[in-house]
C-alpha positions in Angstrom: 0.0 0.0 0.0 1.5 3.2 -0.9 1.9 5.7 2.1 -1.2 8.6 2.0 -3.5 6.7 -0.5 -6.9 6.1 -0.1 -7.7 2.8 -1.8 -11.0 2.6 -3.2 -13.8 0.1 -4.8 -17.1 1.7 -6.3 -20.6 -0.9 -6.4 -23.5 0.9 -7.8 -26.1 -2.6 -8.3 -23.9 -5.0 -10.0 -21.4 -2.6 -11.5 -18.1 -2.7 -10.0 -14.7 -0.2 -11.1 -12.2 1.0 -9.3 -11.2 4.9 -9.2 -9.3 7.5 -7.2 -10.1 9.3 -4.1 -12.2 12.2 -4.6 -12.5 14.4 -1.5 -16.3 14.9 -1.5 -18.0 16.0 1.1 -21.8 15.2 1.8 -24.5 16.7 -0.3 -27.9 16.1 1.3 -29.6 17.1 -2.2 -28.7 13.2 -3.6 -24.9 13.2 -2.9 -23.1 10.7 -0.9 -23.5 10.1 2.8 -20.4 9.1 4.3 -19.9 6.3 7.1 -17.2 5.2 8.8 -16.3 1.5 10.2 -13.3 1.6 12.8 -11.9 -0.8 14.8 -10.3 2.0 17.6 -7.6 -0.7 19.4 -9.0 -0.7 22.5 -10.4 2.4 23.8 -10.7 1.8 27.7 -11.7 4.1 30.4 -8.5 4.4 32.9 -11.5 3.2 35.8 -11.3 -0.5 37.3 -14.3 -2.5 35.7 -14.9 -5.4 38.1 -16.9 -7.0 36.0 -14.2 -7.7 33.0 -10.9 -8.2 32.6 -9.8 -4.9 32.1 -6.6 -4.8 34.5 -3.8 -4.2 32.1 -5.8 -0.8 31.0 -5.5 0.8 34.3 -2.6 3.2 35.7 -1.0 0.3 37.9 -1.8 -2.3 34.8 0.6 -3.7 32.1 0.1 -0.9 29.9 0.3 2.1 32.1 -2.7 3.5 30.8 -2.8 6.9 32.0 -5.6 9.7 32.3 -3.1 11.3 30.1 -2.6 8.6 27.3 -6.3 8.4 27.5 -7.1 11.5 26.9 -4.1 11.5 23.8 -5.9 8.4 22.6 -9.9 10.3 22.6 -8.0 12.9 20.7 -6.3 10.9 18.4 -9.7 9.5 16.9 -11.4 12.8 16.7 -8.7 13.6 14.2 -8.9 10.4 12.4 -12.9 10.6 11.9 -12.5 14.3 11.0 -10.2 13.7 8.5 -12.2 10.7 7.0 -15.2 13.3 6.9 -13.7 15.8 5.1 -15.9 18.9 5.0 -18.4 17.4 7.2 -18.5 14.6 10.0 -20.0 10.9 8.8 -23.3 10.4 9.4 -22.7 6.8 10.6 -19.5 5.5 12.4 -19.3 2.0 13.5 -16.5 1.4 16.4 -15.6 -1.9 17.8 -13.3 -2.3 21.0 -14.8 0.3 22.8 -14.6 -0.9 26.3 -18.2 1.0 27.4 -20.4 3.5 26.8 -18.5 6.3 28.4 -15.7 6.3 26.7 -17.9 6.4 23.4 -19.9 9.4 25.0 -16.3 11.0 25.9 -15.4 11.0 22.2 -18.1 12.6 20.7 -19.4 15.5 23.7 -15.4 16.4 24.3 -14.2 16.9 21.4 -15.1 18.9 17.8 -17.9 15.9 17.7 -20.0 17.5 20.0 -21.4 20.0 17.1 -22.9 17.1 15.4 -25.3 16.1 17.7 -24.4 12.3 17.7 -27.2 9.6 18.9 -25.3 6.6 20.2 -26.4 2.8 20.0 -24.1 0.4 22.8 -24.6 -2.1 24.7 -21.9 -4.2 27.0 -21.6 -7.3 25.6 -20.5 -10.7 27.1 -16.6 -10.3 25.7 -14.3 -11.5 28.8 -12.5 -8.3 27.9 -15.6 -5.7 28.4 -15.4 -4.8 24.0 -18.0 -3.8 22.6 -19.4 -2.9 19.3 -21.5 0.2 18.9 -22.6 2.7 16.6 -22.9 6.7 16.7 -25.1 8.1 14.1 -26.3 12.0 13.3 -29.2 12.7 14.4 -29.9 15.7 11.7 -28.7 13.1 8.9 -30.2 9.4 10.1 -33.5 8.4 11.1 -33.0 5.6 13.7 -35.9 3.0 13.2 -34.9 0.0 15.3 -32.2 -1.5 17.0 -30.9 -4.7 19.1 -28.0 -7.0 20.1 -27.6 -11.0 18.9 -25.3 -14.0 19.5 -26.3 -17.4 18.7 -26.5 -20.3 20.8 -24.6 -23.3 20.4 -26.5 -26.7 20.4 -26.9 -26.7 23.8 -28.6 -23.2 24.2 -25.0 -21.7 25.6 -24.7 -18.2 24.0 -20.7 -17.3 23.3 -19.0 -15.2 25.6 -18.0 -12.6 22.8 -18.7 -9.7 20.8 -22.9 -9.1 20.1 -23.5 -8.2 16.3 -25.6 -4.6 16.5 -28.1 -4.5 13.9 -29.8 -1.1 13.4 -32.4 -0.4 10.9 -32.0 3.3 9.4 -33.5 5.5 7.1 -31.2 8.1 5.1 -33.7 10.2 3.0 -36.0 7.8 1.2 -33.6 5.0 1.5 -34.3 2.5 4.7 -30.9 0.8 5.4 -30.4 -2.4 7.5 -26.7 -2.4 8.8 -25.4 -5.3 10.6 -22.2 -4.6 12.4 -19.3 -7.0 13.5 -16.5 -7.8 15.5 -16.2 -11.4 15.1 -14.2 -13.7 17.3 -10.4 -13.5 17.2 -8.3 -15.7 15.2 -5.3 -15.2 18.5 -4.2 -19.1 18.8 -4.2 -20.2 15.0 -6.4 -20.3 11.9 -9.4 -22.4 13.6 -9.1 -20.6 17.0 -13.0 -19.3 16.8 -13.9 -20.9 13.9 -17.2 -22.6 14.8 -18.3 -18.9 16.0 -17.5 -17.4 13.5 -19.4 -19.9 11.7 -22.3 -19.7 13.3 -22.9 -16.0 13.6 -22.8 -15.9 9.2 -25.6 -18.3 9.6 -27.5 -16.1 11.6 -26.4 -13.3 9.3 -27.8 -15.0 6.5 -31.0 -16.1 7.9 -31.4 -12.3 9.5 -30.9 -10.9 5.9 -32.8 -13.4 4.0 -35.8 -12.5 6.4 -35.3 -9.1 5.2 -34.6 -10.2 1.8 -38.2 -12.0 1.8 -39.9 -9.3 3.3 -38.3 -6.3 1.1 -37.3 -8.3 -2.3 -34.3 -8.0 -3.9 -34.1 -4.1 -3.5 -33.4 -4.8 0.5 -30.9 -2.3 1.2 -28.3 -4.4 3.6 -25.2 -3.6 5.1 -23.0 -5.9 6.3 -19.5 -4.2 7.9 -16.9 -4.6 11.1 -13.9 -6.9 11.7 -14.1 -10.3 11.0 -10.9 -11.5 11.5 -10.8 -13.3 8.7 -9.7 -12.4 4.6 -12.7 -12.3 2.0 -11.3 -15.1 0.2 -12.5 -17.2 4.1 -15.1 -20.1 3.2 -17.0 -18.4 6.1 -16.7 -14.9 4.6 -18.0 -16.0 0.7 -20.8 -17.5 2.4 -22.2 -14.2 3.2 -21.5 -12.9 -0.5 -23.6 -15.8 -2.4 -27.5 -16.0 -3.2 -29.9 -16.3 -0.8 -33.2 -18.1 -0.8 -35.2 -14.9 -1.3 -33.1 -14.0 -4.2 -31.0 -11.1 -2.2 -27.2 -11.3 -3.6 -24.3 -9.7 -1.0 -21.3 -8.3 -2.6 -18.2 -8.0 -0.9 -16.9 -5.1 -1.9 -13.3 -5.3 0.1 -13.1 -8.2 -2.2 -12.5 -6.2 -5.0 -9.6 -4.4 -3.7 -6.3 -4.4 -4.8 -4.9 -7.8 -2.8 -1.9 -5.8 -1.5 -4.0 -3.4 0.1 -5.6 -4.1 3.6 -6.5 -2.9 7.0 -4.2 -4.7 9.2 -0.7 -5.7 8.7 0.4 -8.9 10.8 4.4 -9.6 10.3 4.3 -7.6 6.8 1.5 -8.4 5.5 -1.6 -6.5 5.0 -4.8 -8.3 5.4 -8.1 -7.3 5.2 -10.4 -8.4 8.1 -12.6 -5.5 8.1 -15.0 -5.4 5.3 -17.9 -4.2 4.0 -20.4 -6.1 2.2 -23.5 -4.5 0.5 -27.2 -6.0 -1.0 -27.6 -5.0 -4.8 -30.3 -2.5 -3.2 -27.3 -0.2 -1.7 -25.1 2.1 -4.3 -22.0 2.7 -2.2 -18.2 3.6 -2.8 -15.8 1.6 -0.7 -12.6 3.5 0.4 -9.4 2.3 3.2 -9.0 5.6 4.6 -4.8 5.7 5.0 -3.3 9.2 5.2 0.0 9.7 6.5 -0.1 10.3 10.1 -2.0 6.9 10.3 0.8 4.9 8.9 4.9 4.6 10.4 8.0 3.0 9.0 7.7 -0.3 10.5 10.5 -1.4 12.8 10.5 -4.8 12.1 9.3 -5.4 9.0 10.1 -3.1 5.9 7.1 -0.8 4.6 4.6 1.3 6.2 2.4 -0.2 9.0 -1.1 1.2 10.9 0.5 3.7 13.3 -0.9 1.5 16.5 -1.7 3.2 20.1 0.6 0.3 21.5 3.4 -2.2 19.7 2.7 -5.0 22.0 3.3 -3.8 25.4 5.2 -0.3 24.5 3.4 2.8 24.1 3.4 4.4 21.1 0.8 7.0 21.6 -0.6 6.7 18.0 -4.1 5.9 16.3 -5.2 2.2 16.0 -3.3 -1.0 14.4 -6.5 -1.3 11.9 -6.9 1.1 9.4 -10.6 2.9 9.0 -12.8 1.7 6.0 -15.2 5.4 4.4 -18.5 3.8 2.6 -19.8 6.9 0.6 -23.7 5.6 0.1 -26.1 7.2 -2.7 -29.5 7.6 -1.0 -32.2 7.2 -4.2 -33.8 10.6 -2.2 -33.3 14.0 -1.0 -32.8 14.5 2.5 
C-alpha cells in the first residue's frame, strides 16, 4: 500500500470499477452520505471494571494506561474521523473495541464531535474483555428505526462469551438501510481458534438478511461491515457474499480491492479483516482511509504499517493498528 492513498472500490447494483479518491464531502440534495467503520484498538476508560478483565488498561496495569494517554488516545480518533469526513462529520461511524459507553460518550461530547449532535447505540456485551461494538449516528442526517443486540447459541442453548452483532435499521432520506455490524471472534491461537463462531454467527447473518430479503425483495438495502478477522477469500466470509433463498445477492466489496492493500498488517503483511459487504439495493463507494499520520516506517518489517496506540506492550501513543474503511452511500432521495 502506498503511504497517503486512499484505496478505493465503487458498487452501484452489480457494477463494480475502481477509481481514485475524490474528496467529496456530503451533499444532502442526492450526494453521498459518508460512514465510517473503525476498529479503535482498544479504547478503555483508565476506571477498574470489576466485571471484566480490564486490568492491564489501568494506571498500575501492564500498559500504564494513564488519564493522560487516554485523553491522547480520545483525541487521536477525533482527528482520524475528521479527517475521513472531510468537509463534514459521517453520518454513521461503527466502532468496535470500545470498552463502554462512556468512553464512546467522551469521544463525541469532548471533542469537535460535539457540534454534530451524535445519537449513540451500545450495549456491554459478554466479551471477557468488556469490547463492545457500537454505533454513533447523526441525528440531523439518520433516522433511527430500530435496533438490538444478537449472538447465537450453540447446540446446547450456551450463548458465546463474545462480541454481540448490532443491527440497526436506518432510514437516510427515502432509503431505509439495514446495517449489521461486526467484531467477530479473534483468530489469536491459529487459523481455527473461533472458527465454529465465527461460523455460526454468518448463519444467523444470512438467515437475518434473507428474512429481510423475503420481506423487502431483492431491493433490500443491507449492510453488512466490522472486523471479522478473517480475509474475503474465508469459506466463512464468501458464504455471506452468495445467493440467498429470497433471491437477495451480498457483494463484498473489500473483495474487490487491490490484494496488496488491507486494514491490518500482521508480520508484513496486510490483510483485510474488516470489510464491507453491500445488498444489490445499496449504491455505495468503498474506500481504506490511509493518510499519512495513520501509517509509520515499521520497525521490524520493511514498509509502512497502521501507526498503533501500542506495539505490543510499548506505548506508542498513536491511532489504531487497523486502518478505517469510508463507505460513501447514494441515497435514491433528497434529504
Amino acid at each position: 500500500m502506498s503511504q497517503g492513498i486512499v484505496t478505493r472500490v465503487t458498487c452501484t447494483l452489480l457494477l463494480l470499477f475502481f477509481s481514485g479518491f475524490a474528496g467529496y464531502s456530503q451533499d444532502r440534495a442526492g450526494g453521498p452520505v459518508r460512514m465510517l467503520f473503525y476498529n479503535v484498538e482498544n479504547l478503555f476508560d483508565t476506571e477498574d471494571d470489576t466485571t471484566t478483565m480490564d486490568d492491564e488498561f489501568l494506571p498500575r496495569g501492564l500498559r500504564r494506561w494513564t488519564q493522560t494517554r487516554y485523553r491522547a488516545k480520545i483525541n487521536t480518533l477525533y482527528k482520524t474521523i475528521a479527517a475521513a469526513g472531510g468537509w463534514d462529520a459521517p453520518a454513521v461511524i461503527g466502532l468496535y473495541e470500545t470498552e463502554n459507553r462512556k468512553v464512546v460518550e467522551d469521544l463525541i461530547y469532548t471533542t469537535g464531535l460535539a457540534r454534530y449532535d451524535y445519537g449513540i447505540i451500545h450495549c456491554d456485551s459478554r466479551d471477557e474483555r468488556g469490547i463492545d461494538v457500537c454505533m454513533i449516528y447523526r441525528k440531523d442526517l439518520v433516522r433511527l428505526i430500530d435496533h438490538e443486540y444478537f449472538l447465537p447459541a450453540d447446540s446446547g442453548g450456551v450463548i458465546f462469551s463474545t462480541r454481540d452483532v448490532l443491527y440497526a435499521k436506518i432510514v437516510l432520506g427515502k432509503d431505509t438501510l439495514n446495517l449489521f455490524l461486526n467484531h467477530w471472534p479473534s483468530r489469536r491461537g491459529g487459523v481455527l481458534a473461533g472458527e465454529e463462531q465465527r461460523q455460526m454467527i454468518a448463519r444467523l447473518l444470512r438467515s437475518r438478511a434473507d428474512s429481510i430479503g423475503f420481506e423487502d425483495g431483492n431491493n433490500a438495502g443491507i449492510i453488512f461491515a466490522g472486523d471479522f478477522n478473517a480475509v474475503p477469500e474465508d469459506l466463512t466470509i464468501t458464504s455471506l457474499s452468495a445467493c440467498y433463498s429470497s433471491g437477495l445477492e451480498m457483494k463484498n466489496l473489500s473483495g474487490f480491492l487491490p490484494k496488496s492493500s488491507g486494514t491490518y498488517r500482521y508480520q508484513g503483511t496486510w490483510e483485510m479483516i474488516d470489510q464491507v459487504m453491500i445488498s444489490q439495493g445499496v449504491s455505495a463507494v468503498l474506500e481504506i482511509f490511509s493518510p499519512d499520520f495513520l501509517l509509520y516506517d515499521d520497525p521490524v518489517y520493511p514498509g509502512r504499517s497502521p501507526f498503533s496506540t501500542y506495539r505490543g506492550y510499548r506505548y506508542q501513543g498513536g491511532y489504531s493498528d487497523h486502518l478505517p474503511l469510508v463507505l460513501s452511500v447514494y441515497p435514491k432521495g433528497a434529504f
